[in-house]
C-alpha positions in Angstrom: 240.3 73.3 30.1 236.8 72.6 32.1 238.5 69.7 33.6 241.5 71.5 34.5 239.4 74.8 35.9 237.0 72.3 37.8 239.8 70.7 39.7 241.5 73.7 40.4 237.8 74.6 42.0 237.9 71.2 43.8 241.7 71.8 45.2 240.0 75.6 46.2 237.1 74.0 48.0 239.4 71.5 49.8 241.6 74.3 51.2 238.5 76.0 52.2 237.3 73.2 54.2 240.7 72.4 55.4 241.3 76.1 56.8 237.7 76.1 58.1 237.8 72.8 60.2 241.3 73.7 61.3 240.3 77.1 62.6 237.1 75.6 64.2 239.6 73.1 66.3 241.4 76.1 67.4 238.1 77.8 67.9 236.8 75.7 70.1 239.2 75.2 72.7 238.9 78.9 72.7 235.4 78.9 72.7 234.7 76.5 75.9 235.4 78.6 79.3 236.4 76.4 82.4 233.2 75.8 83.4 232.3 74.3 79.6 228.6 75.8 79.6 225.5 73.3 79.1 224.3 73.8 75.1 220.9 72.8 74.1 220.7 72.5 70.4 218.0 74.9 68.8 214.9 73.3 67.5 214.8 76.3 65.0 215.6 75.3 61.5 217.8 78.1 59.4 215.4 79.5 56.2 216.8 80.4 53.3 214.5 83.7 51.9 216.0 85.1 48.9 218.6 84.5 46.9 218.9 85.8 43.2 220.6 82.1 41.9 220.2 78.7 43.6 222.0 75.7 42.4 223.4 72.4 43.5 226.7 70.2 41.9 226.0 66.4 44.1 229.0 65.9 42.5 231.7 68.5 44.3 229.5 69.5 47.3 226.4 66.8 47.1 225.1 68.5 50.4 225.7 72.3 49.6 222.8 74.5 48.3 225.0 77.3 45.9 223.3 80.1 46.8 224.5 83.6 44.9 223.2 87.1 44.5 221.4 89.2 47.8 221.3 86.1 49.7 219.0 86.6 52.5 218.7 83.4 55.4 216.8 83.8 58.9 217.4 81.5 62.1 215.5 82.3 65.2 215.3 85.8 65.2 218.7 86.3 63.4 218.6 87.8 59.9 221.9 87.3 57.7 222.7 88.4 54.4 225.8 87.5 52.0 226.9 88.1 48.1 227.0 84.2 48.5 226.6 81.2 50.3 226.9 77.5 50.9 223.8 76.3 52.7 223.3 72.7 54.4 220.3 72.0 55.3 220.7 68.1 56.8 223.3 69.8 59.3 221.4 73.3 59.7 224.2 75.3 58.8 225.5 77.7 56.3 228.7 79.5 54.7 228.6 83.1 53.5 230.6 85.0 51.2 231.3 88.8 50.6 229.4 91.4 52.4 228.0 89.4 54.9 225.5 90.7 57.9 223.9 89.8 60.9 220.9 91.9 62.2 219.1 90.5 65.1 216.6 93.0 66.3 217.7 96.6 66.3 220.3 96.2 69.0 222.9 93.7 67.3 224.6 94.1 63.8 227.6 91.6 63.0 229.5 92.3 59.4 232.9 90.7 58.2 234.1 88.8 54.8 233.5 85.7 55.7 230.6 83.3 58.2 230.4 79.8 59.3 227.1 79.2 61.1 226.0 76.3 63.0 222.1 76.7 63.4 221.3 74.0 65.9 225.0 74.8 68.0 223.7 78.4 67.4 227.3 79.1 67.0 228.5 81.7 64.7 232.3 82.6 63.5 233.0 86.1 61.3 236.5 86.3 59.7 237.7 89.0 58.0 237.0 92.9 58.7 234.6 92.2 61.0 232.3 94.7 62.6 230.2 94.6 65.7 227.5 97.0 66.7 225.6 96.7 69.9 223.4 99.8 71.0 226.4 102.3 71.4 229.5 100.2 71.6 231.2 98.7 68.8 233.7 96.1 67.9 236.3 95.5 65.2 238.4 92.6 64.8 239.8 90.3 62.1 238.2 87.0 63.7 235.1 86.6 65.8 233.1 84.3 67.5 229.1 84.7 68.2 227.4 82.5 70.8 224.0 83.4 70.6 222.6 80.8 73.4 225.1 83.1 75.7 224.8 86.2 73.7 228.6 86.1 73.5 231.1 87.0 71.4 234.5 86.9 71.4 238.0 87.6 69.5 241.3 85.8 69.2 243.5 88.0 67.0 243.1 91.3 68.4 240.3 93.5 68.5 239.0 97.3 69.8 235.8 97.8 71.2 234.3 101.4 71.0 232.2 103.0 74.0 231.7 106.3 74.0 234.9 108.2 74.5 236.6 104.7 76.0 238.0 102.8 73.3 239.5 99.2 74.6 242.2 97.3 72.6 243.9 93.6 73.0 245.1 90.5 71.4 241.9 88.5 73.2 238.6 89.7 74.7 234.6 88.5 75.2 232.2 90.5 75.3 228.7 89.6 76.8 225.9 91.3 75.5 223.5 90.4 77.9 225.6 92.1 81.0 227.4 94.5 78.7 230.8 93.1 80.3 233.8 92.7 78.4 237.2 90.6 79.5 240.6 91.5 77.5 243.9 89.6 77.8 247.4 90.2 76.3 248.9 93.9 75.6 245.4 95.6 76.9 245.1 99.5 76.8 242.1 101.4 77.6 242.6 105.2 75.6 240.1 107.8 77.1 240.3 111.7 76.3 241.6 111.7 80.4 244.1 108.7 80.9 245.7 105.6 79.1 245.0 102.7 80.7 247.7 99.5 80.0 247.0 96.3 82.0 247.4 92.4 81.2 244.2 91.5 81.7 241.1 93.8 81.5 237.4 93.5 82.8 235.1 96.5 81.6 231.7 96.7 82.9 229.6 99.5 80.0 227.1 100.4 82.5 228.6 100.8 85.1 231.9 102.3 83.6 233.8 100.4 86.0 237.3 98.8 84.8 239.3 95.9 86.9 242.8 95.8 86.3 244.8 92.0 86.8 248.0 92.2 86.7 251.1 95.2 86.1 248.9 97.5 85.4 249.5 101.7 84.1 247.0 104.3 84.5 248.7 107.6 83.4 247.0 111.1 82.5 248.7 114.4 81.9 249.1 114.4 85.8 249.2 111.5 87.6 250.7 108.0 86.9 249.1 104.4 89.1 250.5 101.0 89.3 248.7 98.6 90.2 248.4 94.6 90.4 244.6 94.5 91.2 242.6 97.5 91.0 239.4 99.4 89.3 238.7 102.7 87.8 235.8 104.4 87.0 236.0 106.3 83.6 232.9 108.3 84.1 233.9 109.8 87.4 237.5 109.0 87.3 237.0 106.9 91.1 240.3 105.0 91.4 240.1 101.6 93.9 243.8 99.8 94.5 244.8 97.2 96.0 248.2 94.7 96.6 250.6 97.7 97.8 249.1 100.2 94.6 251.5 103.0 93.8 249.8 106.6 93.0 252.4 109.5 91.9 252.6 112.5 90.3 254.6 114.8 88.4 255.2 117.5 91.3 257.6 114.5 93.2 254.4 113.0 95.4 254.1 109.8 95.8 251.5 107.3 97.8 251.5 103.4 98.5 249.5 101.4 100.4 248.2 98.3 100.8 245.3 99.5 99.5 244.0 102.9 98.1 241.2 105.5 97.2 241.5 108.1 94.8 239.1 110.5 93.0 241.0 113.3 90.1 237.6 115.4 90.9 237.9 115.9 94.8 241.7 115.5 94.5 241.4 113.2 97.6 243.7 109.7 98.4 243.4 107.4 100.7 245.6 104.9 101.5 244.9 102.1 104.3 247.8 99.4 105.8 251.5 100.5 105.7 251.1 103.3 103.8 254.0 105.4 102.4 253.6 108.7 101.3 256.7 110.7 100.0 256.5 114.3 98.9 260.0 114.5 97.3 259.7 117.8 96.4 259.4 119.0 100.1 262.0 116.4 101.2 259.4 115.1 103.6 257.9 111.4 104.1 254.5 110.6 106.1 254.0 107.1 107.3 251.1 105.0 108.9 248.6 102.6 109.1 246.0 105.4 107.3 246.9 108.4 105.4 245.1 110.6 103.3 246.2 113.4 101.2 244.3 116.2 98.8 246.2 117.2 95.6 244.1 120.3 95.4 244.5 121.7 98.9 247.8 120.2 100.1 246.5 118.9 103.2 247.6 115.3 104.5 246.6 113.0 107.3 248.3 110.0 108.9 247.1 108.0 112.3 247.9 104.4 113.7 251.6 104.5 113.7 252.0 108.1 112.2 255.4 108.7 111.3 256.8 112.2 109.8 260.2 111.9 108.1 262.1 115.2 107.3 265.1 114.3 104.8 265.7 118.0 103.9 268.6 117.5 106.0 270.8 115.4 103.8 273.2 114.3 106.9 270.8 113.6 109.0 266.7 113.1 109.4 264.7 114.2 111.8 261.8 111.3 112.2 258.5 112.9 114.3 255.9 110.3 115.7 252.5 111.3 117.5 248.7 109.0 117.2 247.8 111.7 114.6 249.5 113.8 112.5 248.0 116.1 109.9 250.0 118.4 107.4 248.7 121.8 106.3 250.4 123.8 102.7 249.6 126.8 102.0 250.3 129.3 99.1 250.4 125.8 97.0 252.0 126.6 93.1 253.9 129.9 94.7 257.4 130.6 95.2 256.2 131.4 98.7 254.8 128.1 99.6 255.2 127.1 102.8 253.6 123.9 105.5 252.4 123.6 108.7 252.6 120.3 110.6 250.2 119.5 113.3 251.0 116.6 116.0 248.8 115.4 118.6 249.1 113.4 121.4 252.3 111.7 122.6 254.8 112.9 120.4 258.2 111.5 120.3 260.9 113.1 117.9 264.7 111.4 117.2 267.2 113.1 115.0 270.7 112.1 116.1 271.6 116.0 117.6 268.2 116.4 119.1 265.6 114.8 120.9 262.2 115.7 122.0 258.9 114.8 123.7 255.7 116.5 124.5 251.8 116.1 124.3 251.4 118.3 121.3 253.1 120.2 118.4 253.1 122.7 115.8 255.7 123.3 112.6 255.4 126.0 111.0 258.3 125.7 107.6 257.2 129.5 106.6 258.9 131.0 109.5 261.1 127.7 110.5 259.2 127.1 114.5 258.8 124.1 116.0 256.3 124.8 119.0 255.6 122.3 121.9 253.1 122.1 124.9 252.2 120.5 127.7 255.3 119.2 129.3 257.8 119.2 126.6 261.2 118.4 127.0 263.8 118.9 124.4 267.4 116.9 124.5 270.8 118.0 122.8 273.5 115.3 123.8 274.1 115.9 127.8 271.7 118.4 127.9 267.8 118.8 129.0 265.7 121.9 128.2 262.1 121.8 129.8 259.0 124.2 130.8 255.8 124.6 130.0 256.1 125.4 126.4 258.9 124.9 124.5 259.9 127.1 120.4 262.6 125.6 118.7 263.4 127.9 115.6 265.5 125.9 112.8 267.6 127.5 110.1 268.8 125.4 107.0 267.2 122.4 108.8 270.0 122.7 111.6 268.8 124.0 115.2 269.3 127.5 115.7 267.2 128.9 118.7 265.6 127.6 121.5 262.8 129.5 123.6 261.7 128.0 126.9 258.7 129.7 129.0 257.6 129.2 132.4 259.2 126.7 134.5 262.2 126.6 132.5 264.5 124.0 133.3 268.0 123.0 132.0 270.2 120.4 133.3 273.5 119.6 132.2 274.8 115.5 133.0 278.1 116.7 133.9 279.7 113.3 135.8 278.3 110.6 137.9 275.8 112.2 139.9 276.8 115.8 139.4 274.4 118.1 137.2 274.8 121.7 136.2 271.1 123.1 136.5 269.4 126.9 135.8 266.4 127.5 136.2 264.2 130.7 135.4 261.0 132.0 134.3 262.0 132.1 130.6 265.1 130.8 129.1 266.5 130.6 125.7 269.3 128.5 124.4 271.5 129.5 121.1 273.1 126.9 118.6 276.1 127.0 116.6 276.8 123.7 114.4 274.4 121.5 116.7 276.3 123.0 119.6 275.3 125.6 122.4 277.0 128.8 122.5 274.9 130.9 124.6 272.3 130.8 127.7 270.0 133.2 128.8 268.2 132.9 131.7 265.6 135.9 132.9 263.1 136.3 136.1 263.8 134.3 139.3 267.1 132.7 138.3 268.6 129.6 140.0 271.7 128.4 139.3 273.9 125.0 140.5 277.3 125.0 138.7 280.5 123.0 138.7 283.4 124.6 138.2 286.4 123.4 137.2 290.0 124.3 137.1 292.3 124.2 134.0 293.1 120.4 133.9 289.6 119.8 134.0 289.2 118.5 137.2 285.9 119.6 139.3 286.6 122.1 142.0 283.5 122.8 143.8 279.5 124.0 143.6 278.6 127.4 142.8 275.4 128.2 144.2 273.9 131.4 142.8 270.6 133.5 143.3 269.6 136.5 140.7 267.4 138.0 138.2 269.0 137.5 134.8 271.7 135.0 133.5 274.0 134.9 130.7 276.5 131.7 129.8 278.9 131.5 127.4 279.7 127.9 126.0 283.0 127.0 124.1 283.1 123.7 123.4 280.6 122.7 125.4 282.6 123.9 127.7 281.3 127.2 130.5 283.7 130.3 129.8 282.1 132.9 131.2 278.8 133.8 132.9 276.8 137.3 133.3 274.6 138.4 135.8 273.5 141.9 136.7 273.4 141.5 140.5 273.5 138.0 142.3 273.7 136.7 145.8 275.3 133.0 146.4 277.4 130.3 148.1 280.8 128.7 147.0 281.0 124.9 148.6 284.7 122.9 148.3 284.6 119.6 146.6 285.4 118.1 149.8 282.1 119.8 151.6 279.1 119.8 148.9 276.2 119.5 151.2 273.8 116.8 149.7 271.0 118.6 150.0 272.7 121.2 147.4 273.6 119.2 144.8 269.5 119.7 143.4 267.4 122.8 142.6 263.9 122.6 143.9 262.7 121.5 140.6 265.4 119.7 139.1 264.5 116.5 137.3 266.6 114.2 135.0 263.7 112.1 132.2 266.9 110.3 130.4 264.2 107.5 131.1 261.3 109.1 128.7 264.3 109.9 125.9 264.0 108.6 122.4 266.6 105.8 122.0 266.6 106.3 117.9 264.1 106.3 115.3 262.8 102.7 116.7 261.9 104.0 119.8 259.5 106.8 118.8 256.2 104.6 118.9 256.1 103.7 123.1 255.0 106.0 125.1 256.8 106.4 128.2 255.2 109.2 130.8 256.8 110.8 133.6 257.5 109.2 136.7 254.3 110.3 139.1 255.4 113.4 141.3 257.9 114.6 138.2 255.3 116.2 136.1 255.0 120.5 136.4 253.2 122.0 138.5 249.9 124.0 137.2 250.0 127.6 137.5 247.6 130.1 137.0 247.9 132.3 134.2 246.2 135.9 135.2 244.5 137.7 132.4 242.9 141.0 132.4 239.6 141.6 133.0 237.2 142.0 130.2 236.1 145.8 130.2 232.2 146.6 129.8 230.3 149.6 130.0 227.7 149.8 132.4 223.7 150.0 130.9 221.8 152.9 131.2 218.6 152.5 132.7 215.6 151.0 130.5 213.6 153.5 129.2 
């Protein structure tokens, strides 16, 4: 029975060594990074201090001191206790059994089931429930290696490191104690009380609280939700840095791309820089540019170098607005009464298929549905030209259904060749049905140069008219009928239009400045020099002020 139990100890033994060579060939390729770090064996011999039993077989183990019972060992600052151990002296090295720990100083505990530790390598691998403490972070994992010329440690088989309210999970990490950086690879996640963090690869500095993302990366809270390929977050005071076109989006419908970004939850700012993208589904609006910004807690958003505003709202068609800046105001955010205003400033160009405009300078406001334009705007619908010195357009269900010209009003109709219907007035207003005009109303110093035609459509004459107010009906794009309280005018035949009637004074034809399509919003093409309205001078009252008394 002895002989039988003592080779069913040697058969034990030989497993052991078999398991523990095999695991330190897998170990070490592990173990070696690229750069395969310079070692310099320790001059330090291992000391064995206590043990409760010490014996020896030179007949199963002829190098092994059997150490058993509160085995306490010391190496260079290192103090390591076991229930049990194997202890080699010729090679410096030692196995431990059952309750095993590692105190070095009070900053580093190491505990597991199981150590194999190579004194002059100063190499040290825990198996088995293994618990790491350094000052407030801890580690648990199944398998570990301890370098302790690097102060390094690393798992293999999964692990979860513990820092304060971060807590960092993955099949493979390293954590270096001197720099209190960490690395994790394969299935990482990063839970904190504010987000979840889920990433390929994972580099966590413990000072800093700064994490770098490699790889499809996830950073979600109960708001927000960031893709990334490259970026890094800071979990104290939730800084967000992205790069390699990052996506930031959140649960109201807004979402922001860039070739790189900026985001803080506290200020509730983004930034994005280089072919940014930001989409505010909800609103049915996109903003587009070489820089944007936008603030989640105001509502307020900013886009220059290329600025592009997209309004989708209109499913049929989109209305795409360009100017060098463009900056978005909402207010009444979280209210059924919510409502934006869109500033644009300087060379704006608008497209949407019915309607074209340019000017120097807008303002949307969506809470009462105005588009208003100044400094020589001109607005387009098909044939027909509307200009002055300040242009409303008021919308209704994202379709045109006013337009309010003042001062110097202008509108030109292309009728054929090189004939053009033209009014002109002090104010002038234009009414849309469908995308079409229906109605014209002219008012103070009216001018008016019209073509008539007879019933097969064929042109008849000009129609020269002077007078204070003018109303004209449309049908069809097509002049039915026209109003006027009192007017004064010539008729000319076809056969004898003067060519110095065929233009008011200030009649002017920009096809030339018109946006194309949505391509052709980003040059900038002025007025032809001599075209551009004349400044007048707006009269205001006086300022009243009482005269002063005498000083007494």
């Amino acid at each position: 029975m002895r002989r039988a139990g003592g080779a069913v100890r040697r058969m034990a033994r030989l497993w052991l060594w078999a398991g523990i060579l095999f695991f330190l060939a897998q170990t070490a390729a592990l173990s070696l990074p690229d750069d395969e770090r310079p070692r310099k064996a320790s001059s330090e011999q291992v000391e064995l201090i206590h043990s409760d039993t010490l014996r020896h077989n030179q007949f199963l183990n002829p190098d092994a001191q059997i150490l058993i019972g509160n085995v306490q060992l010391f190496h260079d600052g290192i103090t390591m206790y076991c229930d049990s151990a194997y202890f080699f002296q010729t090679t410096n090295s030692l196995e431990a059994f059952g309750h095993v720990r590692m105190l070095q100083g009070d900053t580093l505990s190491l505990d597991g089931d199981y150590l194999y530790y190579d004194g002059n390598a100063q190499l040290a691998q825990v198996r088995r429930n293994v618990v790491m403490k350094h000052r407030q972070s801890t580690l648990y994992t199944d398998s570990l290696n301890y370098d302790r010329l690097y102060n390094i440690g690393y798992f293999f088989e999964g692990g979860r490191l513990v820092d304060g309210d971060n807590t960092l999970t993955s099949e493979w990490g390293e954590y270096d104690l001197n720099t209190k950086k960490s690395f994790f690879n394969y299935s990482v996640r990063l839970d904190n009380p504010k987000f979840v963090l889920t990433s390929d690869t994972l580099h966590y500095d413990m000072q800093t609280k700064w994490a770098e993302a490699l790889g499809p990366s996830n950073i979600k809270d109960d708001e927000n939700n960031i893709y990334t390929e490259h970026g890094f977050y800071n979990t104290d005071t939730e800084d967000v840095r992205l790069f390699d076109r990052s996506v930031v989006a959140n649960k109201a419908g807004r979402r922001m791309v860039g070739d790189s970004l900026r985001y803080n939850k506290d200020t509730g700012l983004m930034q994005a820089f280089g072919n940014v993208i930001y989409d505010d589904r909800a609103n049915s609006n996109m903003l587009t540019g070489e820089y944007c910004q936008y603030n989640e807690l105001t509502g307020q958003a900013y886009a220059t170098d290329s600025a592009l505003l997209k309004d989708y709202s209109n499913v049929a068609d989109t209305l795409f607005v360009h100017a060098d800046t463009l900056r978005l105001y909402t207010y009444n955010m979280d209210t059924d009464s919510v409502y934006r205003v869109l500033h644009g400033y300087f060379h704006v160009r608008a497209y949407r298929s019915d309607v074209q405009a340019v000017c120097d300078s807008l303002v949307y406001n969506s809470g009462i549905k105005r588009m208003a334009m100044y400094r020589d705007p001109i607005v387009w619908n098909k044939n027909q030209q509307l200009l002055g010195e300040e242009i409303f357009v008021f919308t209704n269900d994202s379709t045109i259904d006013s337009v309010c010209v003042e001062r110097q009003a202008l509108l030109v109709e292309h009728y054929d060749s090189i004939y053009y219907n033209q009014v002109n007035g002090r104010l002038m207003k234009a009414f849309f049905k469908d995308g079409e005009i229906y109605e014209n109303m002219a008012d103070g110093n009216v001018h008016v140069i019209y073509f008539p035609l007879d019933d097969d459509s064929v042109m008849v004459g000009l129609n020269y008219t002077e007078t204070t107010q003018l109303r004209m009906f449309m049908e069809q794009r097509q002049l039915k009928r026209i109003w006027t309280p009192a007017a004064t005018g010539t008729f000319y035949d076809v056969s004898i239009i003067p060519q110095d009637a065929l233009r008011l004074e200030n009649f002017a034809w920009f096809d030339y400045i018109r946006p194309r399509d949505k391509f052709d919003l980003f040059e900038w093409r002025p007025k032809a020099a001599g075209t551009e309205l004349k400044a007048e001078i707006r009269r205001t009252a006086p300022l009243q002020t009482l005269k002063k008394g005498p000083k007494k």
